[in-house]
VOBA-1610 file (N, C-alpha, C; in pm, whole numbers, padded with zeros to 5 digits, always signed):
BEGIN
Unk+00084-00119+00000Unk+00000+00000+00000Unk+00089+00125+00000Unk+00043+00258-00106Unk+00117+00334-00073Unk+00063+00455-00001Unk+00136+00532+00097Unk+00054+00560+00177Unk+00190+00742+00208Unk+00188+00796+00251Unk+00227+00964+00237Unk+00359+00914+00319Unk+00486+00992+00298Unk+00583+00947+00374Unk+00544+01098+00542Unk+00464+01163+00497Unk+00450+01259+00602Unk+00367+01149+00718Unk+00261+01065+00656Unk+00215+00981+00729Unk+00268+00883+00802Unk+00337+00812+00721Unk+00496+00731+00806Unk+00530+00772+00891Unk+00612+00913+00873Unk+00676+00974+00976Unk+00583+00992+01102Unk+00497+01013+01108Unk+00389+01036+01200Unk+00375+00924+01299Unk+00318+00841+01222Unk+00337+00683+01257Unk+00440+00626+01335Unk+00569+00616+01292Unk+00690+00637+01327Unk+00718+00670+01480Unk+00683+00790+01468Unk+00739+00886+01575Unk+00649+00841+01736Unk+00515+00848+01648Unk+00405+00756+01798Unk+00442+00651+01833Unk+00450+00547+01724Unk+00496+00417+01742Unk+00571+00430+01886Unk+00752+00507+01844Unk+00846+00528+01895Unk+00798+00547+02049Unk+00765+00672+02060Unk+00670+00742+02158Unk+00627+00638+02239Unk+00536+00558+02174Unk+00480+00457+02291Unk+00595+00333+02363Unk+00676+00335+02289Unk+00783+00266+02412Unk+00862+00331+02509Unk+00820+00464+02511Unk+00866+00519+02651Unk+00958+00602+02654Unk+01020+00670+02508Unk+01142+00737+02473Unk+01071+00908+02506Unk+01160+00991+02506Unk+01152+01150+02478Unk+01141+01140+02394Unk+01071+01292+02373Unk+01051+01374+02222Unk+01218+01351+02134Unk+01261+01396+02234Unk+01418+01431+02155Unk+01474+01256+02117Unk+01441+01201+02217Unk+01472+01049+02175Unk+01423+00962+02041Unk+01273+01031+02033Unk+01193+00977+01938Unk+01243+01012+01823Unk+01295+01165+01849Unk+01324+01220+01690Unk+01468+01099+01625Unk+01541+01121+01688Unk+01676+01070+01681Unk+01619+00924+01635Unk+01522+00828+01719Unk+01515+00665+01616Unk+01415+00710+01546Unk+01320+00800+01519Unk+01236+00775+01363Unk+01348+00861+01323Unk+01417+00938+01298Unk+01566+00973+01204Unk+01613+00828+01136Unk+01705+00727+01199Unk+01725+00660+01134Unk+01645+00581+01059Unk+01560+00487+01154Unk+01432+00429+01095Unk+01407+00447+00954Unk+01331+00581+00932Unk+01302+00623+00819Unk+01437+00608+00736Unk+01541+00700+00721Unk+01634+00664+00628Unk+01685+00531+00596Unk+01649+00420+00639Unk+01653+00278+00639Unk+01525+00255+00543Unk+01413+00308+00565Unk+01251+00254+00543Unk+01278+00309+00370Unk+01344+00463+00388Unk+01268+00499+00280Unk+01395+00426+00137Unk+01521+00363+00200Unk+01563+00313+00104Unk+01561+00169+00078Unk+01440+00111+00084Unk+01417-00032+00141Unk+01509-00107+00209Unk+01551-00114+00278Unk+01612-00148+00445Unk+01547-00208+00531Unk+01593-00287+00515Unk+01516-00353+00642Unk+01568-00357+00786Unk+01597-00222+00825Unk+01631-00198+00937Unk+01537-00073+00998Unk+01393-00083+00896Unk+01380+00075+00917Unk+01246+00017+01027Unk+01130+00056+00966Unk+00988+00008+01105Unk+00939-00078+01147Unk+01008-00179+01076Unk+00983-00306+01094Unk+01063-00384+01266Unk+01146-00272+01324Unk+01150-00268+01425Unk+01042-00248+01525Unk+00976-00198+01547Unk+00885-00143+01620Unk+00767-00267+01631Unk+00762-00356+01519Unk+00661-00459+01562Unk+00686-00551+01645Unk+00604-00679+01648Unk+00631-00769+01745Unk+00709-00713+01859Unk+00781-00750+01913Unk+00793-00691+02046Unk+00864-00555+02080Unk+00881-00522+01976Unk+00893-00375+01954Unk+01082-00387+02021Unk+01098-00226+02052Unk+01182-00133+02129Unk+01165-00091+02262Unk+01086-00137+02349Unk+01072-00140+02475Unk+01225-00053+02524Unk+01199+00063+02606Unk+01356+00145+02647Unk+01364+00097+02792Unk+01477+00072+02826Unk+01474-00031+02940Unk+01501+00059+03063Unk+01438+00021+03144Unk+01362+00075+03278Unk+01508+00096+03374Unk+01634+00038+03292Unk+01755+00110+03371Unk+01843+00189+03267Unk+01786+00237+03201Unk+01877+00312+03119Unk+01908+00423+03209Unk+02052+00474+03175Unk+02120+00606+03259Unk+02160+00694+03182Unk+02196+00775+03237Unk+02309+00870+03155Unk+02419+00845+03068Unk+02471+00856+02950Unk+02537+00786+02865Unk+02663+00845+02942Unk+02772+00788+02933Unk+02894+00799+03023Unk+03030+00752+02872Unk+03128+00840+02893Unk+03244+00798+02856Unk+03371+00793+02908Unk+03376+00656+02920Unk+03457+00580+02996Unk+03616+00638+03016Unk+03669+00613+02908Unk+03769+00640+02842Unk+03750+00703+02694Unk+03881+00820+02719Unk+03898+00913+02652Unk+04045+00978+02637Unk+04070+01008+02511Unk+04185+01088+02451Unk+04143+01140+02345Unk+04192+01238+02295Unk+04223+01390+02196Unk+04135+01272+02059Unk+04212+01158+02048Unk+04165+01066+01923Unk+04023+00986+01967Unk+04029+00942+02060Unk+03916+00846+02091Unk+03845+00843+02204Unk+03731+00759+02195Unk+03666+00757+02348Unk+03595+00596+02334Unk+03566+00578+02467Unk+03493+00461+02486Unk+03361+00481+02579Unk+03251+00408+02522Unk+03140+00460+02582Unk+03059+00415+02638Unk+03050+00419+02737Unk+02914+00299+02786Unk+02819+00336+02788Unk+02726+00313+02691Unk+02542+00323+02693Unk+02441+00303+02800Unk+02514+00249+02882Unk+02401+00250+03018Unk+02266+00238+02937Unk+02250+00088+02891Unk+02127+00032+02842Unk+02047+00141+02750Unk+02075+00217+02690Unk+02021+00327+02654Unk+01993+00282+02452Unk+01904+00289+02414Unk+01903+00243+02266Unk+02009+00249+02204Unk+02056+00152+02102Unk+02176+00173+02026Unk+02206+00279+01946Unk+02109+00391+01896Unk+02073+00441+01811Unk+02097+00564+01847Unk+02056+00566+02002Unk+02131+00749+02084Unk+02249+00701+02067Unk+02286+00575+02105Unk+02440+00627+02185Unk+02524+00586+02062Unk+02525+00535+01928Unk+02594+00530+01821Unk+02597+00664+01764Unk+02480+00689+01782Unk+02492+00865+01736Unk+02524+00984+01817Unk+02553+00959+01905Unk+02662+01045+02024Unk+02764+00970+01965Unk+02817+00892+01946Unk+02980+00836+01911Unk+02950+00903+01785Unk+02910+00904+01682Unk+02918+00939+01583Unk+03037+01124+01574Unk+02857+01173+01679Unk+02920+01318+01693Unk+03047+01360+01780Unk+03132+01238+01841Unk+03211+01233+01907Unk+03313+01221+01802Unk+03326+01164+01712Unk+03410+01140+01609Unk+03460+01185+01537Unk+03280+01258+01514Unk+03344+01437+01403Unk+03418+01494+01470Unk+03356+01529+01599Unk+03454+01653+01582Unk+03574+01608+01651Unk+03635+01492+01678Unk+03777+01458+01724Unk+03826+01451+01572Unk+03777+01401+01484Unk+03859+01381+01366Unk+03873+01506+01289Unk+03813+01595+01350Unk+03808+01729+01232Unk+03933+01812+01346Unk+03958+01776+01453Unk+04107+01835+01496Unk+04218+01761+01466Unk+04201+01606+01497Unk+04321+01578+01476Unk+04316+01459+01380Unk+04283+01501+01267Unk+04251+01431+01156Unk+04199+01271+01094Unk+04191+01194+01269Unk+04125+01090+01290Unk+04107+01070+01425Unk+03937+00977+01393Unk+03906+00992+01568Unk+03857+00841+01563Unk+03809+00754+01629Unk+03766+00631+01664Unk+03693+00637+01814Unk+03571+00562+01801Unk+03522+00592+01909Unk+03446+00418+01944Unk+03429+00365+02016Unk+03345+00194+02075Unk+03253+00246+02158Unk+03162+00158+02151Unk+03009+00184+02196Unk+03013+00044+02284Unk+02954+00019+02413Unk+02898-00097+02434Unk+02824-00082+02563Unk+02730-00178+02627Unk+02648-00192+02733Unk+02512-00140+02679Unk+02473-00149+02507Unk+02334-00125+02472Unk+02292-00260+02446Unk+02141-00282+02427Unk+02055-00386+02405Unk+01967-00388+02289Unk+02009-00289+02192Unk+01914-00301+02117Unk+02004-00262+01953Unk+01930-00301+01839Unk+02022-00293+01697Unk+02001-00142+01653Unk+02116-00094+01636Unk+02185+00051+01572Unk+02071+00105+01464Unk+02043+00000+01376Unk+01968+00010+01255Unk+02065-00010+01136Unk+01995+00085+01058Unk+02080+00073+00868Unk+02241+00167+00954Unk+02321+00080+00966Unk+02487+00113+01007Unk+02555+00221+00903Unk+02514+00252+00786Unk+02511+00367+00682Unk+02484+00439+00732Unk+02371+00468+00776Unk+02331+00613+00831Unk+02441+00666+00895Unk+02522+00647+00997Unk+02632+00643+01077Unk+02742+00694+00999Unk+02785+00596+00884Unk+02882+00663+00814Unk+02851+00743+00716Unk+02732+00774+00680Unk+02700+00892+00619Unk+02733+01012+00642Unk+02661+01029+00784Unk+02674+01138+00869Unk+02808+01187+00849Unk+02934+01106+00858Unk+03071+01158+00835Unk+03089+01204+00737Unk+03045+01117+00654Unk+03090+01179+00472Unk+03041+01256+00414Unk+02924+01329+00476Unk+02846+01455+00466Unk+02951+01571+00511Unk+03070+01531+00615Unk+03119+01672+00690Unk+03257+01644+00603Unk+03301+01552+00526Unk+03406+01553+00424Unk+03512+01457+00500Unk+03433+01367+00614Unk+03552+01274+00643Unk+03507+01125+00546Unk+03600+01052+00591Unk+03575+00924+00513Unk+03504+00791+00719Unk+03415+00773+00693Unk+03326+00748+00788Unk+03300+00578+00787Unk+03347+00484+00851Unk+03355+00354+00924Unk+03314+00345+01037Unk+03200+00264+00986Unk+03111+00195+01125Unk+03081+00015+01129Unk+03085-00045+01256Unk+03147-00143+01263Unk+02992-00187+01358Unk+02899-00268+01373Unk+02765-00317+01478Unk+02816-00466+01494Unk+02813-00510+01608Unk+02739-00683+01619Unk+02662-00656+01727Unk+02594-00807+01735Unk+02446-00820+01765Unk+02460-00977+01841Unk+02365-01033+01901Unk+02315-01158+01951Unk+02374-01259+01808Unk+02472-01349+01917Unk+02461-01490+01767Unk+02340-01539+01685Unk+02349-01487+01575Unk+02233-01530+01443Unk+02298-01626+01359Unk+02429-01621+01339Unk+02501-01686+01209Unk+02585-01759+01207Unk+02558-01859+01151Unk+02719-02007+01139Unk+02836-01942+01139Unk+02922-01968+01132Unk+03079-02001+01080Unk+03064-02109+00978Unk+03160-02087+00866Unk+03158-02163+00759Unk+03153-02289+00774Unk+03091-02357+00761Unk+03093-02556+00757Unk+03067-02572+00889Unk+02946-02488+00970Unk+02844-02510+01032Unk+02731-02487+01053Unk+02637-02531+01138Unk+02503-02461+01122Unk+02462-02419+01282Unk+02551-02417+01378Unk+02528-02347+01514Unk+02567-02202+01490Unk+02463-02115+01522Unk+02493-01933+01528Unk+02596-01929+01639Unk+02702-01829+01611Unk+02786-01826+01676Unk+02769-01672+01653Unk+02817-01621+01542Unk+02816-01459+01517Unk+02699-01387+01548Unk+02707-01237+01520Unk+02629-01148+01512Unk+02593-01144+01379Unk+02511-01036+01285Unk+02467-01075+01152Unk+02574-00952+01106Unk+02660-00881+01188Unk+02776-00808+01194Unk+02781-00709+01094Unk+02716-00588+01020Unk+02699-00517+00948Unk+02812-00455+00966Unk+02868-00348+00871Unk+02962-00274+00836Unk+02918-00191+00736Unk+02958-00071+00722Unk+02956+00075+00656Unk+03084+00170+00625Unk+03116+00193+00476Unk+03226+00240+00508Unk+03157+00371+00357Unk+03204+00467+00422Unk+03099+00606+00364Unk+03230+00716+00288Unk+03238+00768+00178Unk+03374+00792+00054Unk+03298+00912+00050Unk+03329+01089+00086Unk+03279+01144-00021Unk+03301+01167-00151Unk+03211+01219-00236Unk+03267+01303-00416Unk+03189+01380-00380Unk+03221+01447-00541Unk+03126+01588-00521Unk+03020+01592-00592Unk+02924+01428-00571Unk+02766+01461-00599Unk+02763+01357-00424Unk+02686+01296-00448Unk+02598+01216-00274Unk+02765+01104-00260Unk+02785+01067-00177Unk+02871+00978-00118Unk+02878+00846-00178Unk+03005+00759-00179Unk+02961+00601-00190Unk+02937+00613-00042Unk+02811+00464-00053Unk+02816+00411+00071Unk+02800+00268+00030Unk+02902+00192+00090Unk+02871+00075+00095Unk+02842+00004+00200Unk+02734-00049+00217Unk+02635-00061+00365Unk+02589-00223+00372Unk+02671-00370+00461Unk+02607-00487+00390Unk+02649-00530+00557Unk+02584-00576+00540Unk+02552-00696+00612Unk+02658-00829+00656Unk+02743-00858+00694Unk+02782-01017+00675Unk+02722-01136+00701Unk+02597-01152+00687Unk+02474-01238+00714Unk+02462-01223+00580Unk+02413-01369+00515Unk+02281-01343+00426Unk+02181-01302+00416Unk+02145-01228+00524Unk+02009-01123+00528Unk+02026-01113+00715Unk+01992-01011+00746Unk+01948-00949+00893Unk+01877-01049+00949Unk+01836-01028+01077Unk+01744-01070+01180Unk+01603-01006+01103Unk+01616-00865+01102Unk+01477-00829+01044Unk+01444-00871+00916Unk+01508-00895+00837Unk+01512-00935+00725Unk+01388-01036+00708Unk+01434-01114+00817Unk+01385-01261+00860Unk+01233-01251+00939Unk+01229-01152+01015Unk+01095-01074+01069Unk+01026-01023+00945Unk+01058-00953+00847Unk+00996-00870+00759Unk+00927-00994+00666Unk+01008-01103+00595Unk+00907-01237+00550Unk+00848-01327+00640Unk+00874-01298+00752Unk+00757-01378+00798Unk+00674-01335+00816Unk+00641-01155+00859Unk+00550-01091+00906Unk+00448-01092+00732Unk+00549-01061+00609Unk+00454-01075+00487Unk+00416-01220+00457Unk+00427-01312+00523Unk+00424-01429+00456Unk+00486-01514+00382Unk+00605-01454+00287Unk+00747-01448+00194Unk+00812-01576+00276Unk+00832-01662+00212Unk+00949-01738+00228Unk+01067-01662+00167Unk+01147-01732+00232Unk+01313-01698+00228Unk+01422-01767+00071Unk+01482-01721+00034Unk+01564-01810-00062Unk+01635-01940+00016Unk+01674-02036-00045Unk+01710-02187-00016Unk+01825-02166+00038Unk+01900-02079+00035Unk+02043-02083+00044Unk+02080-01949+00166Unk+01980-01963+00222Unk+01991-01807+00319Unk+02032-01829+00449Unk+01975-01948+00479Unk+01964-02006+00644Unk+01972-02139+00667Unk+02014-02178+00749Unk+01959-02336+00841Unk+01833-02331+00916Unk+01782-02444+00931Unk+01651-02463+01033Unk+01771-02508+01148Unk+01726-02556+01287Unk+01784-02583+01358Unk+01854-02737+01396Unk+01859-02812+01294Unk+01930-02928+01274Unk+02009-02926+01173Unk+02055-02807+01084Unk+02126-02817+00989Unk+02111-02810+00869Unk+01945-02812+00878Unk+01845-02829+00690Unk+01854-02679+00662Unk+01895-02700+00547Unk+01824-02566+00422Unk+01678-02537+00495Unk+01635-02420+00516Unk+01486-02403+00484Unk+01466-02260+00405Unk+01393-02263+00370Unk+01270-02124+00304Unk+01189-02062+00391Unk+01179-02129+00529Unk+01098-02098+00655Unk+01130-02009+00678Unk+01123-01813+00690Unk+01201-01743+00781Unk+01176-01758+00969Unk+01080-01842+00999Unk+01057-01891+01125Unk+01138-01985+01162Unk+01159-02117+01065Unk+01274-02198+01161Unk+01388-02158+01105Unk+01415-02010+01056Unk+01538-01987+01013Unk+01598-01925+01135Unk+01507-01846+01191Unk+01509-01770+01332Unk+01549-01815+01450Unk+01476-01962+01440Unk+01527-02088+01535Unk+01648-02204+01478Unk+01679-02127+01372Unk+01790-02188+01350Unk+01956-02084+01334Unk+01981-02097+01217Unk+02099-01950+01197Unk+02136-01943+01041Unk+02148-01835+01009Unk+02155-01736+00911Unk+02325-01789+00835Unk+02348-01778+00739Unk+02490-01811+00672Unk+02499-01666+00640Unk+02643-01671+00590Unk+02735-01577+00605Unk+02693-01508+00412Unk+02704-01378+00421Unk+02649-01281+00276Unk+02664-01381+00195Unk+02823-01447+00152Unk+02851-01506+00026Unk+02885-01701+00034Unk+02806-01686+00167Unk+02812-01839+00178Unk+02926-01932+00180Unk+03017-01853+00212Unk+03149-01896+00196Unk+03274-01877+00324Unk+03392-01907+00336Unk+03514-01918+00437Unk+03528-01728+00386Unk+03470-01631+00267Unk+03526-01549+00313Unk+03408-01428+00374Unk+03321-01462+00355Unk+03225-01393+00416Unk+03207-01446+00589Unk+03214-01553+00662Unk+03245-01582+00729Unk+03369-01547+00786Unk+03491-01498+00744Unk+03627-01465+00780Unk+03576-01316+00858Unk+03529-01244+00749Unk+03492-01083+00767Unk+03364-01079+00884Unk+03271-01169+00867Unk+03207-01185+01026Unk+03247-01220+01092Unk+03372-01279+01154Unk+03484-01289+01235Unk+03522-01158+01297Unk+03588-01097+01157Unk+03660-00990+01246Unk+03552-00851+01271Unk+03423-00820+01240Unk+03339-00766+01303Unk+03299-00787+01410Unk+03290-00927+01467Unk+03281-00969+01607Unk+03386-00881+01679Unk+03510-00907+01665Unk+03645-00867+01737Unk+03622-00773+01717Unk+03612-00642+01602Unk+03611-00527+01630Unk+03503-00447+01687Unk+03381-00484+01707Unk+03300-00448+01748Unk+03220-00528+01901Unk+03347-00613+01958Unk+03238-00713+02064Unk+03384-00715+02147Unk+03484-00743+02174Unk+03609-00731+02247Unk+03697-00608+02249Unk+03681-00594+02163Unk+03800-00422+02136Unk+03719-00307+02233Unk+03579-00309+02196Unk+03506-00224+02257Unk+03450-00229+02413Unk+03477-00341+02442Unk+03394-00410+02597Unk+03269-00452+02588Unk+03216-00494+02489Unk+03078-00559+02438Unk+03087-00704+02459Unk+02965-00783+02485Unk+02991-00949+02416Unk+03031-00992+02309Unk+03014-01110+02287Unk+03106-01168+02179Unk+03087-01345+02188Unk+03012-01360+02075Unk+03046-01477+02021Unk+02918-01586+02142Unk+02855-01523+02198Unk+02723-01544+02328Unk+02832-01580+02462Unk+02944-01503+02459Unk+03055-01486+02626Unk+02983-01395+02647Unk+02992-01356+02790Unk+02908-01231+02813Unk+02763-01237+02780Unk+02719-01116+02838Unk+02598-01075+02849Unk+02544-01045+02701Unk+02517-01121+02593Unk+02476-01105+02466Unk+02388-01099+02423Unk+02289-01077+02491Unk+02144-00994+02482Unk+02144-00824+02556Unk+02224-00855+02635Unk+02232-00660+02674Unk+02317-00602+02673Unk+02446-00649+02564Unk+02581-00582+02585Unk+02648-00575+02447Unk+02517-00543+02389Unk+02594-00518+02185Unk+02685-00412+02170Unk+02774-00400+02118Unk+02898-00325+02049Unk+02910-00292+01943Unk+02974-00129+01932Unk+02985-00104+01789Unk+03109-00019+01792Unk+03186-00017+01657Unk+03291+00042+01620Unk+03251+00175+01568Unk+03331+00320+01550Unk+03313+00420+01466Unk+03403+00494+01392Unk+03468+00503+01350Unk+03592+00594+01282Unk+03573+00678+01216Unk+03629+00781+01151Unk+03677+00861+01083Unk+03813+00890+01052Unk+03833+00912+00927Unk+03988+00963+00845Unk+03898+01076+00759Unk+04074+01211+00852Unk+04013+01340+00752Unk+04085+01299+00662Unk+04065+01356+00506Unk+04144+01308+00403Unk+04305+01356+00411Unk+04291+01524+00476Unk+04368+01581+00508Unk+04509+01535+00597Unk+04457+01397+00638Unk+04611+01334+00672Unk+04709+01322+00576Unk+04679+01306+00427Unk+04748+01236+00303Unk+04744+01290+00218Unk+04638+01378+00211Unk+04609+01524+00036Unk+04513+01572+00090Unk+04475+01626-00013Unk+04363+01746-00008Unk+04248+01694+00001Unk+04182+01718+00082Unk+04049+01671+00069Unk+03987+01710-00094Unk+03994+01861-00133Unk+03908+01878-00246Unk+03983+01769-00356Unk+04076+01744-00339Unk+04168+01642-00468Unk+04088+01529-00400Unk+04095+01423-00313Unk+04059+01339-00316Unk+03891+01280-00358Unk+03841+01414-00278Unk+03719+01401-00374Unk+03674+01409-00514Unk+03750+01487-00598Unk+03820+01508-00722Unk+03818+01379-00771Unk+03912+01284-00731Unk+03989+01167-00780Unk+03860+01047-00747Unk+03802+01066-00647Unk+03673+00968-00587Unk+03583+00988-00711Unk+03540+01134-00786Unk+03454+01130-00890Unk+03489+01085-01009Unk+03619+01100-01033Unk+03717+01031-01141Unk+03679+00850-01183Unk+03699+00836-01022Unk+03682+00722-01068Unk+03508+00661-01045Unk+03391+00732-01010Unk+03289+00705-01027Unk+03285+00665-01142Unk+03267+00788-01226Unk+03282+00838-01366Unk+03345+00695-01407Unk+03425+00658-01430Unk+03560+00557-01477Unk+03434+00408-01501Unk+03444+00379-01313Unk+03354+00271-01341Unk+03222+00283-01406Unk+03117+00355-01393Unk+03005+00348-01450Unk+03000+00361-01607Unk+03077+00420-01687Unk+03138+00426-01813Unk+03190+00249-01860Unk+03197+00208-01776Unk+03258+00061-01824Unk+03166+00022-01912Unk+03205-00108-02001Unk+03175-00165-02079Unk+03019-00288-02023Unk+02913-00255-02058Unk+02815-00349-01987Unk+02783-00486-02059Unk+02774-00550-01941Unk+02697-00722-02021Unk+02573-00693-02051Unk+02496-00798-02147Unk+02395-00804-02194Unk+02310-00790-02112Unk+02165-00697-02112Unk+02079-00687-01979Unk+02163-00621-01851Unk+02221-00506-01884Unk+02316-00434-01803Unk+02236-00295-01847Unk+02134-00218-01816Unk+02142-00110-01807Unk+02229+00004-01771Unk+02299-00011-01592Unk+02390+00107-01575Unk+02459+00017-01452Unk+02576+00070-01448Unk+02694+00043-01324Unk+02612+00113-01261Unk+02635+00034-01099Unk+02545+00146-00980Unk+02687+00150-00890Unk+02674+00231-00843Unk+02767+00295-00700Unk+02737+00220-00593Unk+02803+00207-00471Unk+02739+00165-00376Unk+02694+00248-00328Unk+02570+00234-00275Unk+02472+00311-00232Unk+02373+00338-00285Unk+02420+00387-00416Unk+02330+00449-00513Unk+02222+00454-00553Unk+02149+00335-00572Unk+02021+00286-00582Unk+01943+00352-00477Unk+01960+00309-00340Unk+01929+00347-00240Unk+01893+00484-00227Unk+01990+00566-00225Unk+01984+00738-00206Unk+01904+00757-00363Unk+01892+00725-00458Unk+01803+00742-00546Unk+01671+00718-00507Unk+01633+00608-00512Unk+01505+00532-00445Unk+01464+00668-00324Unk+01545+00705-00240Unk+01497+00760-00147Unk+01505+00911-00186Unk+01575+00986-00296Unk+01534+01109-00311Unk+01395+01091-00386Unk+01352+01000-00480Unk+01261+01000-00529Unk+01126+01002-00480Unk+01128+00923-00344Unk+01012+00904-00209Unk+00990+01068-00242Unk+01124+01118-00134Unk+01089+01222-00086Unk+01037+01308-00215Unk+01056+01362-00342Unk+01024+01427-00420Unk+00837+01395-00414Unk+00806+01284-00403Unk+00673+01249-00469Unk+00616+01261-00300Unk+00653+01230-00213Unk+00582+01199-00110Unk+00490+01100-00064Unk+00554+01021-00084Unk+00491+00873-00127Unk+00576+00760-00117Unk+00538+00626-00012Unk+00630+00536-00004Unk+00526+00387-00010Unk+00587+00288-00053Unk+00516+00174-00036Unk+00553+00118+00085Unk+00481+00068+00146Unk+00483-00035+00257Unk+00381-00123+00291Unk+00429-00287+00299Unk+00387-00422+00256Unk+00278-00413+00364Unk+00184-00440+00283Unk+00055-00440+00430Unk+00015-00501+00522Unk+00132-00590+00547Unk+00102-00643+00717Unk+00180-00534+00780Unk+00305-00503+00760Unk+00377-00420+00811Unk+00299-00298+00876Unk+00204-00285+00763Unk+00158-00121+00781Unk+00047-00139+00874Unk-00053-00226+00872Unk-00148-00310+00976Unk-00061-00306+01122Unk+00050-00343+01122Unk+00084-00355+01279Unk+00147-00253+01311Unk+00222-00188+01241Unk+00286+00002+01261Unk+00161+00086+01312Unk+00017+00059+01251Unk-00034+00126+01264Unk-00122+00097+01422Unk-00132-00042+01439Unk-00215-00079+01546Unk-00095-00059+01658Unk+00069-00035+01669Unk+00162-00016+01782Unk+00108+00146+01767Unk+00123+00233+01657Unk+00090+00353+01714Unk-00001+00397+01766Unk-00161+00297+01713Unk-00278+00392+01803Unk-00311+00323+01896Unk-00166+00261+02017Unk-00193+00224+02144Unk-00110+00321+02206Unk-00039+00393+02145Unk+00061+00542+02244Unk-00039+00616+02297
//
């Protein structure tokens, strides 16, 4: 159904609202949300159903632990992933815009960041080059098994030029947790090759995929390698769980970085040279049934300037059935 993105947002924001957040809180997760929703993401409202975002009844004051000129470490004091990645975020800028790189770890939250792009966007909007690092509760094998051991371990690493940014924004899962919520909530089976049930079978079920675990993006020792080291950089480096040690339902971790370009050249040259080679690749030579080279990102921030131009978004109508019945209980 398509339905006004002013209406979404609305939706959204009550939804939010009714689990117990501030105004100012609310704004900050329908912020990401939406930029997830409106570039089909499945990190965007499809949160808010089934058992929602509940804000937990000990959240505190966000605290940083440890700190220097370059970095900080942060403890969320149970507080949504989504404030306190985006306080690291703004912690980052502006350490990296003095001393030309900043790094910042997140941990002691309970709940998923969202679309991990958004994050490094934010950087590559202010002209840094922007790395963000999430894990989560074990969802996913290790190669040549079918026990979840990993997180579904997303990564973002955000390039400016001088039209919209690359962003390359994936997953090391063959699809998210929500992913897996979003076809079951439509009914959609899953592709054959996405998940285990919980003895080891292939299924199409996204229900006993849930009760089972998720394989790695490319199904392989190297997509599995790289959900490895997202664990480590985002679940030990930071003081988060890891691997279900620790508290791995209330102690998710995330990485953040920034590099000004200005360590190595000019920023305006490197962005220069970043459009060079846009330009370069999309000019390539196409296979048959190849319309256009896409950027990473690209699709996405297209798809989503286009929403916004028309004002108008689709969303699958169970989704919109239960968005709508969480908001008119706020």
């Amino acid at each position: 159904m398509k339905i006004s993105i002013k209406e979404l947002e609305e939706l959204t924001r009550r939804a939010v609202k009714k689990y117990g957040y501030t105004d100012e809180e609310v704004q900050v997760i329908a912020d990401v949300m939406l930029y997830a929703q409106l570039r089909d993401n499945n990190q965007g409202v499809v949160k808010l159903i089934d058992k929602g975002i509940p804000k937990d009844p000990q959240a505190g004051e966000i605290v940083i632990e440890k700190e220097t000129p370059i970095s900080a470490r942060i403890n969320g004091k149970k507080n949504h992933a989504m404030l306190v990645v985006g306080r690291a975020v703004e912690i980052v800028k502006e350490k990296a815009k003095k001393s030309g790189f900043a790094i910042a770890g997140t941990f002691n939250t309970n709940t998923s960041s969202g679309a991990i792009g958004y994050y490094a966007s934010r950087l590559a909007a202010e002209g840094l080059i922007g790395f963000a690092f999430g894990r989560s509760p074990q969802r996913v094998a290790v190669y040549g098994s079918y026990e979840p051991v990993f997180g579904t371990n997303p990564l973002a690493i955000a390039i400016p030029s001088d039209q919209a940014p690359i962003v390359l924004d994936m997953s090391t899962a063959a699809t998210s947790y929500f992913g897996l919520v979003e076809a079951q909530t439509a009914g959609r089976s899953i592709p054959a090759d996405f998940a285990y049930d919980n003895e080891g079978n292939p299924t199409t079920d996204p229900q006993k995929a849930i009760a089972g675990a998720i394989r790695s993006f490319d199904r392989s020792y190297k997509g599995s390698g790289l959900a490895l080291i997202g664990e480590i950089l985002a679940g030990p480096l930071v003081g988060a769980a890891f691997c279900g040690i620790g508290d791995s339902k209330g102690n998710w971790g995330h990485l953040i970085f920034a590099i000004d370009p200005e360590l190595l050249t000019e920023r305006d040259t490197l962005v220069s040279h970043v459009s060079e080679i846009i330009h370069k690749v999309k000019s390539t030579k196409k296979l048959p049934g190849v319309d256009e080279i896409l950027m990473p990102g690209e699709k996405e921030s297209r798809l989503a300037r286009q929403r916004r131009e028309s004002g108008l978004i689709e969303i699958e109508d169970n989704l919109l059935a239960e968005l709508r019945a969480v908001a008119g209980e706020a």
